[in-house]
N, C-alpha and C positions, 0 to 999 in steps of 0.2 A: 490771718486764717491759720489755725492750726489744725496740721493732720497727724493722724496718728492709727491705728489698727488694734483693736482689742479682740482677740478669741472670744467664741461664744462659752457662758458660764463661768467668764473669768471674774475670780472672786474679789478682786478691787473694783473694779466697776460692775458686778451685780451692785449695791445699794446706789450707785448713781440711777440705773435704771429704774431703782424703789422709787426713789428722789423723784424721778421725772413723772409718775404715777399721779405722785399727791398731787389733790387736787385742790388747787390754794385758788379761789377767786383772784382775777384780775386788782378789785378793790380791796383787797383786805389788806392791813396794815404787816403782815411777813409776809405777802409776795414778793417783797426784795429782796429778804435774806435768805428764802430758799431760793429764787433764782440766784442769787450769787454762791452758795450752797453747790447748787448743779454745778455751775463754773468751774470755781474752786475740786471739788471731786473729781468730775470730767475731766480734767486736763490735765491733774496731779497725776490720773491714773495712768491717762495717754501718754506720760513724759516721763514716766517711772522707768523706762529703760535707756535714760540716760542718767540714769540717778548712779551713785556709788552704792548702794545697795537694796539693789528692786523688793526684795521680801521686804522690810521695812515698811515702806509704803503701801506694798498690799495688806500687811497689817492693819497697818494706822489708818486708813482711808475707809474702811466699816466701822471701826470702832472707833471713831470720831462721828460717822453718820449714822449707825444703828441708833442709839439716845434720841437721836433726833425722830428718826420714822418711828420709832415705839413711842413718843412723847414722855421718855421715862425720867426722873428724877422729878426736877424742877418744872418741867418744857409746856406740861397745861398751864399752870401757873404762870409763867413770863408769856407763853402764845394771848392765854386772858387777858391777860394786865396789854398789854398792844392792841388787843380790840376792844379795849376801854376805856381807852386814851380820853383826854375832855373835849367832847365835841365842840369845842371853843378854839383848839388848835388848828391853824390851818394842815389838810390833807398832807401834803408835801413833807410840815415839820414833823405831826405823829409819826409818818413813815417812817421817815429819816432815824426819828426818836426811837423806833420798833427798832429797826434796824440794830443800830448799835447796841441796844438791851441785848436783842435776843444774842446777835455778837459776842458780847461779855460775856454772857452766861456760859454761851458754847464755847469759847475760848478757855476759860477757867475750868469749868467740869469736863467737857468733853476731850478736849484735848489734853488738857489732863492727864485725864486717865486712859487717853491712846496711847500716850508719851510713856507715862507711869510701866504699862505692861508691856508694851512693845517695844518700848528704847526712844532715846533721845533725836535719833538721825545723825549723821555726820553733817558737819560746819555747811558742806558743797551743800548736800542734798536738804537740811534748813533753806538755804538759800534761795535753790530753787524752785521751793513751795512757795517760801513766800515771793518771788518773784512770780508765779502763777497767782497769787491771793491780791498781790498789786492791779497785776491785769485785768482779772474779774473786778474788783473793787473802779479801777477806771473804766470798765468796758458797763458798770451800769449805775456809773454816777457821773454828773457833770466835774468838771474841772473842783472847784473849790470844796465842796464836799466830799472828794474822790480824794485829795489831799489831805482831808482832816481824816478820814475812816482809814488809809493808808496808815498814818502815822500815828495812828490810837493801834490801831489791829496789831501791827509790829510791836509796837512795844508792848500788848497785853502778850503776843505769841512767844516774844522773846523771856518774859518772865517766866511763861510757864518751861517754858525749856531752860530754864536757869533751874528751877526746882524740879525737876526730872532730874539734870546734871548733877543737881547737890544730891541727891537721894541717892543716886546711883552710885556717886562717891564714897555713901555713908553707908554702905552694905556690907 
């Protein structure tokens, strides 16, 4: 259990409450990557003041989930493509399959370009995200796939923070 206290209209966690809004069917093939979405925000935002530097995060925690509630760039397109998986796949696997797309996607564009405008984070507070992003990822996956989305997720997050670092370097 974690607990934590957020002020009312605090602007890290206003879009987790966006978040909790949508209203994603039970059966639909990204009900698991917005709920681990909530997660992931939720408790990034609750644990931002043990971070080495709390603006950071309140930054980067809208603008990583803004894209997503406006379905802007890519997000109709990859949401489509997940509810149109081939009804030949079993439920479980298209989820699964949804899941990771949408992932990718939001890992490479979204974070991104939170990273891009708002900075890198410090080594600690990397860390402690994705050590929040581990816990969501096993608090709604069984053992063996909570392993494999673990170790894809890190190492998509850690590239794109590699190329925030170079860029930042290169200015």
């Amino acid at each position: 259990m974690r607990l934590f206290y957020i002020k009312p209209d605090d602007v890290c966690y206003s879009p987790v409450e966006d978040l909790q809004k949508v209203n994603v069917p039970d059966d639909s093939a990204i009900k698991g990557f917005y709920t681990g979405q909530i997660c992931i925000a939720k408790y990034s935002c609750g644990s931002r003041l043990q971070m080495e530097n709390t603006d950071w995060l309140t930054k980067v925690v809208p603008a990583f989930v803004q894209p997503l509630l406006d379905k802007s760039g890519e997000w109709k397109k990859v949401m489509e493509a997940c509810e149109n998986q081939s009804w030949l796949l079993p439920t479980y696997v298209a989820n699964k399959n949804c899941e990771s797309d949408m992932a990718k996607y939001h890992v490479a564009q979204d974070i991104q370009s939170a990273l891009n405008i708002n900075g890198c984070g410090t080594d600690d507070d990397w860390r402690k995200v994705g050590k929040i992003i581990n816990e969501c990822v096993a608090e709604t996956n069984s053992i063996v796939p909570a392993f494999f989305a673990q170790w894809i997720v890190t190492n998509n997050r850690n590239d794109v923070r590699r190329v925030c670092q170079s860029n930042r370097e290169n200015l």
